[in-house]
PDB file of N, CA, C and O in Angstrom:
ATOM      1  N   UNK A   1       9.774 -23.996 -27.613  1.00  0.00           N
ATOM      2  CA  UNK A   1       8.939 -24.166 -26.439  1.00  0.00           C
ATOM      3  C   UNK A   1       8.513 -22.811 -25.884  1.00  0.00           C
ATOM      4  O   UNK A   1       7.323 -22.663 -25.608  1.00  0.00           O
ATOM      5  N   UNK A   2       9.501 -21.657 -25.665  1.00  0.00           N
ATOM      6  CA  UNK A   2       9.408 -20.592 -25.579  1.00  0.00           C
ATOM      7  C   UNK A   2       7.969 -19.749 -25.970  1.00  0.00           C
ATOM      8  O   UNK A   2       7.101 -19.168 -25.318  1.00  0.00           O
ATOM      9  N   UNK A   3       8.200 -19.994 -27.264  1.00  0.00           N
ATOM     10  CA  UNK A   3       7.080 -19.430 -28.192  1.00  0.00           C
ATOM     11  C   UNK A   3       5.735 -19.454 -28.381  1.00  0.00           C
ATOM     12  O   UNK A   3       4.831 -18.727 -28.793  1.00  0.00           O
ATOM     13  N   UNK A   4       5.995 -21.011 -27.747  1.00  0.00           N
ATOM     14  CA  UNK A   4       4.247 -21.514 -27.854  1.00  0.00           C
ATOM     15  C   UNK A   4       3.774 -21.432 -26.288  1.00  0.00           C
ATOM     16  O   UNK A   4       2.636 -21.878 -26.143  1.00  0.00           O
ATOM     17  N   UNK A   5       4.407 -20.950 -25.050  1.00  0.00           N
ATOM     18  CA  UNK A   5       4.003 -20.384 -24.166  1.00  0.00           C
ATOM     19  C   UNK A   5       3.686 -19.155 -24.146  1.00  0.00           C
ATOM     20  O   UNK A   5       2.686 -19.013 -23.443  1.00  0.00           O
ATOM     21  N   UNK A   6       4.111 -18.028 -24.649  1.00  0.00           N
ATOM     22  CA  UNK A   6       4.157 -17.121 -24.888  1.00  0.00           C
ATOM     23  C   UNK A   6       2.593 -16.908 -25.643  1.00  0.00           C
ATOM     24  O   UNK A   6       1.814 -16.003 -25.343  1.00  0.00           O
ATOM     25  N   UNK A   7       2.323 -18.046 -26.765  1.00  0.00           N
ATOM     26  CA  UNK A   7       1.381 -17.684 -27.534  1.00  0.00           C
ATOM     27  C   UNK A   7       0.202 -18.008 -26.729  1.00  0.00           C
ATOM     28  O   UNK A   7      -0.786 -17.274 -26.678  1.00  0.00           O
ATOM     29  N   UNK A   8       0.349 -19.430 -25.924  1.00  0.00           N
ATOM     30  CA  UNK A   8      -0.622 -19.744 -24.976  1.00  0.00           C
ATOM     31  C   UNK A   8      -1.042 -18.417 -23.910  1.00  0.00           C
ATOM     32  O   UNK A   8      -2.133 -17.920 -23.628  1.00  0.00           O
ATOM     33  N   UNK A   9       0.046 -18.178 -23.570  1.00  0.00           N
ATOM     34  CA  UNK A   9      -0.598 -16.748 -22.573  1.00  0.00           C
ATOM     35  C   UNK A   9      -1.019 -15.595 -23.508  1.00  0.00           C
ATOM     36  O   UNK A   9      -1.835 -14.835 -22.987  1.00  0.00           O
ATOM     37  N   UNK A  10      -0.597 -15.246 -24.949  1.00  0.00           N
ATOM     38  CA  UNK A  10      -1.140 -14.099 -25.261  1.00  0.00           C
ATOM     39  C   UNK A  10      -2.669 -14.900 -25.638  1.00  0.00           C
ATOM     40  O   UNK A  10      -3.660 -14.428 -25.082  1.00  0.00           O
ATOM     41  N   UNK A  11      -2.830 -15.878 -26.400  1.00  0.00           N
ATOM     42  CA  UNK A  11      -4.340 -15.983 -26.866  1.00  0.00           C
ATOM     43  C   UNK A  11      -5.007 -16.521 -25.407  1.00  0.00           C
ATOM     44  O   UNK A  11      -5.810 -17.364 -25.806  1.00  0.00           O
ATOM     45  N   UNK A  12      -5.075 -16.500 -24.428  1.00  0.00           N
ATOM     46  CA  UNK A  12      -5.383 -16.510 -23.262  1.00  0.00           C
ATOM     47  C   UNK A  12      -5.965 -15.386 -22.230  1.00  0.00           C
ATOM     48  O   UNK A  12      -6.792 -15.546 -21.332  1.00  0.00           O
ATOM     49  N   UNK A  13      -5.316 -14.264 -22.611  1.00  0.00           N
ATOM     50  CA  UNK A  13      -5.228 -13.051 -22.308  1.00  0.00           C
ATOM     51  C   UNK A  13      -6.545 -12.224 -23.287  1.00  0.00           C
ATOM     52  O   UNK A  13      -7.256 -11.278 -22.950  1.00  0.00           O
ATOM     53  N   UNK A  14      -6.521 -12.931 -24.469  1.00  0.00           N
ATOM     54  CA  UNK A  14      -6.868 -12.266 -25.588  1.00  0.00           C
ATOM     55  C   UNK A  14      -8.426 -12.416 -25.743  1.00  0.00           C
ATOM     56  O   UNK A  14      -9.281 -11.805 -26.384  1.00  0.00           O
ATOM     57  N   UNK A  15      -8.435 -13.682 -24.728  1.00  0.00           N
ATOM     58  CA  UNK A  15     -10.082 -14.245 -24.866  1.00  0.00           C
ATOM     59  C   UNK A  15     -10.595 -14.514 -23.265  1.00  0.00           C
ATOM     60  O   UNK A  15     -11.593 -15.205 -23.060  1.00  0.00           O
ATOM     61  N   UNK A  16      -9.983 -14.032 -22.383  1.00  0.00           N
ATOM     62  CA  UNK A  16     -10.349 -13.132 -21.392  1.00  0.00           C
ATOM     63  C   UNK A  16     -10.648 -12.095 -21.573  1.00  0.00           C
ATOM     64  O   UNK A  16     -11.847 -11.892 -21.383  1.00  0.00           O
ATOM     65  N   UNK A  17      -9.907 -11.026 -21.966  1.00  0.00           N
ATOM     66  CA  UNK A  17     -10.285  -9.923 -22.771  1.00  0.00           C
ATOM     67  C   UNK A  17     -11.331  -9.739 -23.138  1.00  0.00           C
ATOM     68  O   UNK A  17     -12.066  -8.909 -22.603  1.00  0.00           O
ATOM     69  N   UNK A  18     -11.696 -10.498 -24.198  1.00  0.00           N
ATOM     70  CA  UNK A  18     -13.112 -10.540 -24.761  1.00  0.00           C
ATOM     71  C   UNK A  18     -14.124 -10.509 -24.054  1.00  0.00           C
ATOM     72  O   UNK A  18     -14.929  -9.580 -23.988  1.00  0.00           O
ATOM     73  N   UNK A  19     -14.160 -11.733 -23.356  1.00  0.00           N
ATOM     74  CA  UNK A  19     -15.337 -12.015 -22.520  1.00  0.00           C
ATOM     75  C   UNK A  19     -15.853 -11.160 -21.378  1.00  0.00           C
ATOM     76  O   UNK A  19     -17.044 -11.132 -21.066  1.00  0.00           O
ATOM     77  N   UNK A  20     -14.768 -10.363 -20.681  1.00  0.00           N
ATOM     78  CA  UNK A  20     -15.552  -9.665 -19.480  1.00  0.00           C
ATOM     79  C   UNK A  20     -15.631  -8.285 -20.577  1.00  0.00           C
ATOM     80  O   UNK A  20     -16.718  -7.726 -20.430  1.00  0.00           O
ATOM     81  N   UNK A  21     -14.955  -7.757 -21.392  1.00  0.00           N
ATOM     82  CA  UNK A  21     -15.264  -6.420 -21.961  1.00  0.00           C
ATOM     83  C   UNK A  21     -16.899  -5.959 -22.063  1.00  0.00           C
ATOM     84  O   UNK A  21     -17.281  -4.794 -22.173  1.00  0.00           O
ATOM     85  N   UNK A  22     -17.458  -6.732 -22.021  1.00  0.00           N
ATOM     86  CA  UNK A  22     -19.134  -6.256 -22.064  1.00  0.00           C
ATOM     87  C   UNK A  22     -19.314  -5.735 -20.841  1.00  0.00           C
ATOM     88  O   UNK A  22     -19.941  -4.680 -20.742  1.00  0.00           O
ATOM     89  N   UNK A  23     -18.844  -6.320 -19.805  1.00  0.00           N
ATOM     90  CA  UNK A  23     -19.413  -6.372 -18.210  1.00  0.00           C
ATOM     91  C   UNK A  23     -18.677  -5.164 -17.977  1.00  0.00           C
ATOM     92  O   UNK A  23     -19.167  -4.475 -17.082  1.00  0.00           O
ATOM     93  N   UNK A  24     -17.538  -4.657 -18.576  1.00  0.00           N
ATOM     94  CA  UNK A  24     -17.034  -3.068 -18.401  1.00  0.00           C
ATOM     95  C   UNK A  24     -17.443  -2.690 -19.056  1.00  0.00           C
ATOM     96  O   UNK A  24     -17.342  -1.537 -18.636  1.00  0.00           O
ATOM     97  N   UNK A  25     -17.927  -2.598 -19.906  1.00  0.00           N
ATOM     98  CA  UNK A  25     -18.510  -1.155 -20.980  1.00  0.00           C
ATOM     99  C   UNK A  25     -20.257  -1.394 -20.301  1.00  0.00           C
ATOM    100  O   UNK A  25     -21.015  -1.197 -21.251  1.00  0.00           O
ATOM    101  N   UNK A  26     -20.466  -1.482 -19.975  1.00  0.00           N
ATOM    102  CA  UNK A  26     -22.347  -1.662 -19.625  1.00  0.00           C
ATOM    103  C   UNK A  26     -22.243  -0.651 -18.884  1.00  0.00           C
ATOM    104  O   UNK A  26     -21.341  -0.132 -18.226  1.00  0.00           O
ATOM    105  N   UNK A  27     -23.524  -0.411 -19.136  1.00  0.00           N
ATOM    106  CA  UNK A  27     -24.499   0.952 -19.108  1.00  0.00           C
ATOM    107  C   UNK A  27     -25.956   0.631 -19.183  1.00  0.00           C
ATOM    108  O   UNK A  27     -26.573  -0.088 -19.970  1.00  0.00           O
ATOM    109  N   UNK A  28     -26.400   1.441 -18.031  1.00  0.00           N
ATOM    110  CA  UNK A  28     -27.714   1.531 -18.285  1.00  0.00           C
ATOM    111  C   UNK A  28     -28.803   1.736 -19.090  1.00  0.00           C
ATOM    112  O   UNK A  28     -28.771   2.965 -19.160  1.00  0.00           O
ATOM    113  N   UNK A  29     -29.969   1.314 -19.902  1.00  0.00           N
ATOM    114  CA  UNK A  29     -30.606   1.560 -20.834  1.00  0.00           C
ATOM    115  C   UNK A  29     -31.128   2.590 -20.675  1.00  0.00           C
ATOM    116  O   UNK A  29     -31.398   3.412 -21.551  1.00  0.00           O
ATOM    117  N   UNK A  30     -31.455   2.712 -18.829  1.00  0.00           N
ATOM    118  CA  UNK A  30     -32.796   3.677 -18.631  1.00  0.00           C
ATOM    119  C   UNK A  30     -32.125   4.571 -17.955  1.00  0.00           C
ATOM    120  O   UNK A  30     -31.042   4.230 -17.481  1.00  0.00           O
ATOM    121  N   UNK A  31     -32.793   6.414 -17.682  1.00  0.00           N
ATOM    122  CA  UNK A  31     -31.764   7.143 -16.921  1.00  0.00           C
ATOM    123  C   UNK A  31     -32.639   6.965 -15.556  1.00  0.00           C
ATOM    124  O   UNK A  31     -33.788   6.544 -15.416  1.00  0.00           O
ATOM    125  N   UNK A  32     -31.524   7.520 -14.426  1.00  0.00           N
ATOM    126  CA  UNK A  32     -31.906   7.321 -13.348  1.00  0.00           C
ATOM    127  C   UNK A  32     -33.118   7.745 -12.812  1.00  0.00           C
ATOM    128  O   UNK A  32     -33.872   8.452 -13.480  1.00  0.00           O
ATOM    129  N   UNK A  33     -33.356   7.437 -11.825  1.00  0.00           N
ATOM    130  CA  UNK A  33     -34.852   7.869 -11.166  1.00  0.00           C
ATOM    131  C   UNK A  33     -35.268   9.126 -10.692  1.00  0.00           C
ATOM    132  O   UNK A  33     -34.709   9.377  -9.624  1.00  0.00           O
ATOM    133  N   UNK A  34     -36.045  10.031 -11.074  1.00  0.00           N
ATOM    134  CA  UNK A  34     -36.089  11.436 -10.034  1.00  0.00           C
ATOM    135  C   UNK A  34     -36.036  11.261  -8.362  1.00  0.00           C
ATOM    136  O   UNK A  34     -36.329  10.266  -7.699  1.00  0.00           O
ATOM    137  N   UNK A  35     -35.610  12.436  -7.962  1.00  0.00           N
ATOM    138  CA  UNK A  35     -34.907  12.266  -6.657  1.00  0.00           C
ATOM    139  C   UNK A  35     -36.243  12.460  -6.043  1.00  0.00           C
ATOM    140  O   UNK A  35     -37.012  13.219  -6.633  1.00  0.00           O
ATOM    141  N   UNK A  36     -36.571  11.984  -5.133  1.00  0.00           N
ATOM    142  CA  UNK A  36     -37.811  11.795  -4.262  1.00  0.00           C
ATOM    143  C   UNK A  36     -38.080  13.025  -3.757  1.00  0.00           C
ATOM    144  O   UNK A  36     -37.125  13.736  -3.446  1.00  0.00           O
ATOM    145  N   UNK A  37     -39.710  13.605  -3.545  1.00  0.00           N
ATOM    146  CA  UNK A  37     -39.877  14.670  -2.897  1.00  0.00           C
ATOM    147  C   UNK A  37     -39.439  16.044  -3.775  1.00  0.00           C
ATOM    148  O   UNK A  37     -39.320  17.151  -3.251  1.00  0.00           O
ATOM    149  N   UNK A  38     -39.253  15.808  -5.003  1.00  0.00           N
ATOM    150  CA  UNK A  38     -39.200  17.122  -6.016  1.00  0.00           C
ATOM    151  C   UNK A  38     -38.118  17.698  -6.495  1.00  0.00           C
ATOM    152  O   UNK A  38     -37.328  17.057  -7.187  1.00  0.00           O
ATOM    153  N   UNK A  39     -37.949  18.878  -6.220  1.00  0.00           N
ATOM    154  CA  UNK A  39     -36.866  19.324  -6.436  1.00  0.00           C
ATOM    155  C   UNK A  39     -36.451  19.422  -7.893  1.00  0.00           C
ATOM    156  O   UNK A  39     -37.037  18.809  -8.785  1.00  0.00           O
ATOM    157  N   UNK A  40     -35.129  20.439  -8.141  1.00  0.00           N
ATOM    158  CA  UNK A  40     -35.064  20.815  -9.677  1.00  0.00           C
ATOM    159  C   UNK A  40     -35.064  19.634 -10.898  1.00  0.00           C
ATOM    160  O   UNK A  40     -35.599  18.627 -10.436  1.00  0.00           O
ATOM    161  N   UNK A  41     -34.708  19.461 -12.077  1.00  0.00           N
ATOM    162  CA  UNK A  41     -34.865  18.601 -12.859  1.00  0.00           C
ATOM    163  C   UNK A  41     -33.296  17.809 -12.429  1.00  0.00           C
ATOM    164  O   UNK A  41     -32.356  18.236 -11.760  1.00  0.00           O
ATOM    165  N   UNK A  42     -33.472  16.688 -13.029  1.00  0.00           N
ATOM    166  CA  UNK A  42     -32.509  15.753 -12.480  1.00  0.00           C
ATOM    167  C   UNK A  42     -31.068  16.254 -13.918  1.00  0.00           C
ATOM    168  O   UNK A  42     -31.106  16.870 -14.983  1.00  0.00           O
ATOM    169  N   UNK A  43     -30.297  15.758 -13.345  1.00  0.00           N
ATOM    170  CA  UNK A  43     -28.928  16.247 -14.217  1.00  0.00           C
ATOM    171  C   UNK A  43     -28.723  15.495 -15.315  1.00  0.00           C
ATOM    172  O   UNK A  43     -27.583  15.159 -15.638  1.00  0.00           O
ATOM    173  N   UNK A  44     -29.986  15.088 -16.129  1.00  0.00           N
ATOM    174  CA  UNK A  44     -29.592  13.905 -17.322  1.00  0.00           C
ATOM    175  C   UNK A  44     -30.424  14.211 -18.458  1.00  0.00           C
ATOM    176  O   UNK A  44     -31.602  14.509 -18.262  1.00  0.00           O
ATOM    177  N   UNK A  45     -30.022  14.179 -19.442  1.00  0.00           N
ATOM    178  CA  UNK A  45     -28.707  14.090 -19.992  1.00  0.00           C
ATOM    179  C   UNK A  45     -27.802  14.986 -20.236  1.00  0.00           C
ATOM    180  O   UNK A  45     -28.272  16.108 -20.423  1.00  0.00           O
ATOM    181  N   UNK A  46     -25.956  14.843 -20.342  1.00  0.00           N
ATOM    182  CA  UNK A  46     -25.499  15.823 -20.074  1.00  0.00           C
ATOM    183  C   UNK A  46     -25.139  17.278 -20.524  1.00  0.00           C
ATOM    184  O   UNK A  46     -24.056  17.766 -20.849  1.00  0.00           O
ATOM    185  N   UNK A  47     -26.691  17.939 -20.417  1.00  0.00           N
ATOM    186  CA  UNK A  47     -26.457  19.381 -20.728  1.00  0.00           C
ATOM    187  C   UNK A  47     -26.012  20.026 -19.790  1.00  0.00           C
ATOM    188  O   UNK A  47     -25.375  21.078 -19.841  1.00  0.00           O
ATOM    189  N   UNK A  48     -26.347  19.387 -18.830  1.00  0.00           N
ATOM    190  CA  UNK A  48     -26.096  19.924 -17.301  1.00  0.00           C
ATOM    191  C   UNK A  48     -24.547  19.901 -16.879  1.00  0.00           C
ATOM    192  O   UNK A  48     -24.292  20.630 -15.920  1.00  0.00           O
ATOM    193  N   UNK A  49     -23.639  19.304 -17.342  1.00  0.00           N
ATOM    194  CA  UNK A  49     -22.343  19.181 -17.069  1.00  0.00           C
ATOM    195  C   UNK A  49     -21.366  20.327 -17.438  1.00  0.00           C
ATOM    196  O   UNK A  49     -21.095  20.582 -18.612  1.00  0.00           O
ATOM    197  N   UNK A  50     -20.788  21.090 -16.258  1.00  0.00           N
ATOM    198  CA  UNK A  50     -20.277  22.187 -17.089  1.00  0.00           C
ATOM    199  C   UNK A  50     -19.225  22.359 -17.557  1.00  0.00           C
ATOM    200  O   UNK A  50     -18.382  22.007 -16.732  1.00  0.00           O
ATOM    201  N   UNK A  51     -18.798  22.700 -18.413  1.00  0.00           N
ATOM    202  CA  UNK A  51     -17.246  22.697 -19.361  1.00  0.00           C
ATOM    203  C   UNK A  51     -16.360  23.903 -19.160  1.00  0.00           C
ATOM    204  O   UNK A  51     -15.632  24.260 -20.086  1.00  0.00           O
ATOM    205  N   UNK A  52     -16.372  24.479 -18.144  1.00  0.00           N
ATOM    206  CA  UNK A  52     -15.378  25.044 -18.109  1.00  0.00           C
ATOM    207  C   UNK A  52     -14.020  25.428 -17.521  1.00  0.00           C
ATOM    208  O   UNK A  52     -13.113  26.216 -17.788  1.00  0.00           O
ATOM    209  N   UNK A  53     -14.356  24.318 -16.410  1.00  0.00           N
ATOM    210  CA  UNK A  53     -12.479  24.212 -16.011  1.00  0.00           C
ATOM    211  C   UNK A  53     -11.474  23.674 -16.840  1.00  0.00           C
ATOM    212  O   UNK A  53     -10.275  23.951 -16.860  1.00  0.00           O
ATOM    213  N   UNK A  54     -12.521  22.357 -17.956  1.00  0.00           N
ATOM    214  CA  UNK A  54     -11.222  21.949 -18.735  1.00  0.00           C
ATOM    215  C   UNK A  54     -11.217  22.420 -19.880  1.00  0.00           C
ATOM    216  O   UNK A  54     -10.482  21.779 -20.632  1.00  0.00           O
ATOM    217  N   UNK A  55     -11.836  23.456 -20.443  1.00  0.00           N
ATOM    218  CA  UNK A  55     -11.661  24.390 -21.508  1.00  0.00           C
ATOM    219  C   UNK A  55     -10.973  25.742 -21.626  1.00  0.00           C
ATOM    220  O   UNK A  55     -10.572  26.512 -22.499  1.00  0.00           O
ATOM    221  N   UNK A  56     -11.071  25.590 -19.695  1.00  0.00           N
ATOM    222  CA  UNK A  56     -10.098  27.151 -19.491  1.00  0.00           C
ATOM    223  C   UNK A  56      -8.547  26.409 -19.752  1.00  0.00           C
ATOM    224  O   UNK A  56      -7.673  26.873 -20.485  1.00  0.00           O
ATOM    225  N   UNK A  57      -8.484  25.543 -19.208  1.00  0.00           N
ATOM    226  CA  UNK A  57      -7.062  24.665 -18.951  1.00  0.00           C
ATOM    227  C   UNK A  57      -6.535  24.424 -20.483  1.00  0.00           C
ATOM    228  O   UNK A  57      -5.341  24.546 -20.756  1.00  0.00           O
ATOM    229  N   UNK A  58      -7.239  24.174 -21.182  1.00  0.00           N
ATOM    230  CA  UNK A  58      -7.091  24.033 -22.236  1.00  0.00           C
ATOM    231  C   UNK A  58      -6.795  25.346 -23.124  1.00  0.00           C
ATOM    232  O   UNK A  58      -6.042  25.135 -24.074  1.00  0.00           O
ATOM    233  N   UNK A  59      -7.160  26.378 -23.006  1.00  0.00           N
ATOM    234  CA  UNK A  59      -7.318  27.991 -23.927  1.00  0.00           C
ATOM    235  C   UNK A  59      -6.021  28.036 -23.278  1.00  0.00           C
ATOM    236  O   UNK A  59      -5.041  28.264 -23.987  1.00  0.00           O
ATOM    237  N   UNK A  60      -5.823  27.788 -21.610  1.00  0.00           N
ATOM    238  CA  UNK A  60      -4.447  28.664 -21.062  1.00  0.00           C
ATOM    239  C   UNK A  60      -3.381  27.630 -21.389  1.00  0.00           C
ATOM    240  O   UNK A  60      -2.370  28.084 -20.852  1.00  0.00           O
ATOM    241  N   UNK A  61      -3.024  26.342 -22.055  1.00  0.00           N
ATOM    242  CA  UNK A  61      -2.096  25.524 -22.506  1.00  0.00           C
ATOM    243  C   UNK A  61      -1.904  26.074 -23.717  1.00  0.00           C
ATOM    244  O   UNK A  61      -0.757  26.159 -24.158  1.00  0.00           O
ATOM    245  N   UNK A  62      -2.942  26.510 -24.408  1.00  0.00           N
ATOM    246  CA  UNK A  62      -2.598  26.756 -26.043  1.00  0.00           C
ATOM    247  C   UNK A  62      -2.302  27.770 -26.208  1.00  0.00           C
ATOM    248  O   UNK A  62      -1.825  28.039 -27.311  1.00  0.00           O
ATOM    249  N   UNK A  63      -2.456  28.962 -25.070  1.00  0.00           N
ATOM    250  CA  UNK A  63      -1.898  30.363 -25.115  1.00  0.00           C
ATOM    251  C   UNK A  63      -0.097  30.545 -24.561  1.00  0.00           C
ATOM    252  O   UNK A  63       0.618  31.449 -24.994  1.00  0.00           O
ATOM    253  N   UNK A  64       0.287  29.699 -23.748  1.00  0.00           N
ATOM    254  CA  UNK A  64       1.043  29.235 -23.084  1.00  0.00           C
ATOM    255  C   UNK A  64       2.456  28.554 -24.489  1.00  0.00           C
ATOM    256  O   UNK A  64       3.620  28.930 -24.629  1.00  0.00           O
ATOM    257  N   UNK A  65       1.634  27.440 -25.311  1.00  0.00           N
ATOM    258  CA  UNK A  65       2.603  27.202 -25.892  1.00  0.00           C
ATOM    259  C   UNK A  65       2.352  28.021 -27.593  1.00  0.00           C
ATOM    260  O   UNK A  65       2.955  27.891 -28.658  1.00  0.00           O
ATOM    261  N   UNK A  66       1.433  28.680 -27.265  1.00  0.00           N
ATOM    262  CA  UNK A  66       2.235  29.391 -28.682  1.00  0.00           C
ATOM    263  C   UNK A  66       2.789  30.638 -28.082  1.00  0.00           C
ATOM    264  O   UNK A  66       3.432  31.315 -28.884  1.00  0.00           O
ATOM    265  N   UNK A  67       2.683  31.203 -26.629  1.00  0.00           N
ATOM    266  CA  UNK A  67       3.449  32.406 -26.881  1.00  0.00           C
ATOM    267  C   UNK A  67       5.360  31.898 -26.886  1.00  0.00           C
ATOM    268  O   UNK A  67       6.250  32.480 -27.507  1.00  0.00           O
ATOM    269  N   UNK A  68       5.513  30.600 -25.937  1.00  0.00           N
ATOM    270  CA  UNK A  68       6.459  30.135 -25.989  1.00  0.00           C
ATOM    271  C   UNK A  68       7.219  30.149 -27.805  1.00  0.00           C
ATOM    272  O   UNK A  68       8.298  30.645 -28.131  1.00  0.00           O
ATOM    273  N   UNK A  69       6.346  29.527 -28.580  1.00  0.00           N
ATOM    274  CA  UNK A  69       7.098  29.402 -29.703  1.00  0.00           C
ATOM    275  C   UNK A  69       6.982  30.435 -30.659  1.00  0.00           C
ATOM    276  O   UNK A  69       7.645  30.335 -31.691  1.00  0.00           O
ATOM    277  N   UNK A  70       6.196  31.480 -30.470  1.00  0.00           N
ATOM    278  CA  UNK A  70       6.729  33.194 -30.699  1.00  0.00           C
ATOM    279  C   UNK A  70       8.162  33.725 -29.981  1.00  0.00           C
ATOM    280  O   UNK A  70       9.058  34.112 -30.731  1.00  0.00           O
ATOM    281  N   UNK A  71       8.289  33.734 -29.081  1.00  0.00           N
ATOM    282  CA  UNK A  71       9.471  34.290 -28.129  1.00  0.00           C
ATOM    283  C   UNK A  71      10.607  33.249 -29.240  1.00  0.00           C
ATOM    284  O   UNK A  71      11.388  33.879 -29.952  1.00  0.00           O
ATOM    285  N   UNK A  72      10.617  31.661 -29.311  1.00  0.00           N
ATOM    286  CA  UNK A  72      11.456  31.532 -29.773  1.00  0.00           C
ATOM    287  C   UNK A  72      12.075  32.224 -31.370  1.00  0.00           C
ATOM    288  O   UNK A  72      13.153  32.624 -31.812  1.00  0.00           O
ATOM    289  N   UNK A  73      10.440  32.040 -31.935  1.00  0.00           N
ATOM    290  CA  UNK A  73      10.669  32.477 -33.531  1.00  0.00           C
ATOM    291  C   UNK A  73      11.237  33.849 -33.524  1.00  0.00           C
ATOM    292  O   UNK A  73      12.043  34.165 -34.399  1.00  0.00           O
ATOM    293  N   UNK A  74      10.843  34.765 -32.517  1.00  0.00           N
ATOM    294  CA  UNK A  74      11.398  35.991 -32.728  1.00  0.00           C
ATOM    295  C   UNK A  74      12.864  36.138 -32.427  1.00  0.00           C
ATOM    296  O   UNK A  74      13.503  37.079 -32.898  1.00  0.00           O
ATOM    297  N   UNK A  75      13.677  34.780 -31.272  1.00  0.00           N
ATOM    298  CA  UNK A  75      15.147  35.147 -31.117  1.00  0.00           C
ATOM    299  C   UNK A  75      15.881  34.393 -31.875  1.00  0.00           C
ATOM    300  O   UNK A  75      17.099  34.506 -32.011  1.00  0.00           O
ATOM    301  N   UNK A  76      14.874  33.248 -32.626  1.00  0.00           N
ATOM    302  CA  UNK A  76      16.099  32.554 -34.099  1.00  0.00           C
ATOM    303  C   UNK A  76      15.964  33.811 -35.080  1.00  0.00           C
ATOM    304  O   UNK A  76      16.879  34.023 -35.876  1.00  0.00           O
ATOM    305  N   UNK A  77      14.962  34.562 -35.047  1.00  0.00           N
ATOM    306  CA  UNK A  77      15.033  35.603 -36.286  1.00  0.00           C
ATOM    307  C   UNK A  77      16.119  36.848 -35.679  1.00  0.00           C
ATOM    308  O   UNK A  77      16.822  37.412 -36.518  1.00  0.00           O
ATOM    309  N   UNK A  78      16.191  37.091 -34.818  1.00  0.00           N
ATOM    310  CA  UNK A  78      17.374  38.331 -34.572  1.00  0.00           C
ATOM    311  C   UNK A  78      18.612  38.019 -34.164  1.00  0.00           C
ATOM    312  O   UNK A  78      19.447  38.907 -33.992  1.00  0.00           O
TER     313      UNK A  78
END
């Protein structure tokens, strides 16, 4: 009895799932509208997005853990 509740709620779950997943992944076909009254070019598509807080974060994690596993390699070697 266990089991076949279990299965009832997972294939239940499973085809809910399904059905709204479109209504979260949607996206617009068209890009947004220019901003009224002028002004610079609108921010689309994203060339305009800039990459460098999480690329610094990223260079200073990877500098971070390899100097860590230098320091070690050098005190298992002496």
């Amino acid at each position: 009895m266990k089991k076949k509740v279990l299965l009832s709620l997972l294939l239940t779950t499973v085809v809910l799932l399904t059905i709204s997943m479109p209504d979260l992944l949607a996206q617009p076909l068209v890009a947004p509208p220019p901003p009224v009254g002028g002004g610079g070019p609108p921010c689309w598509p994203p060339p305009c997005v800039p990459i460098d807080g999480g690329i610094s974060l990223l260079f200073a994690a990877g500098l971070a853990l390899g100097g860590r596993k230098l320091i070690k390699s050098s005190k298992k070697q002496a």
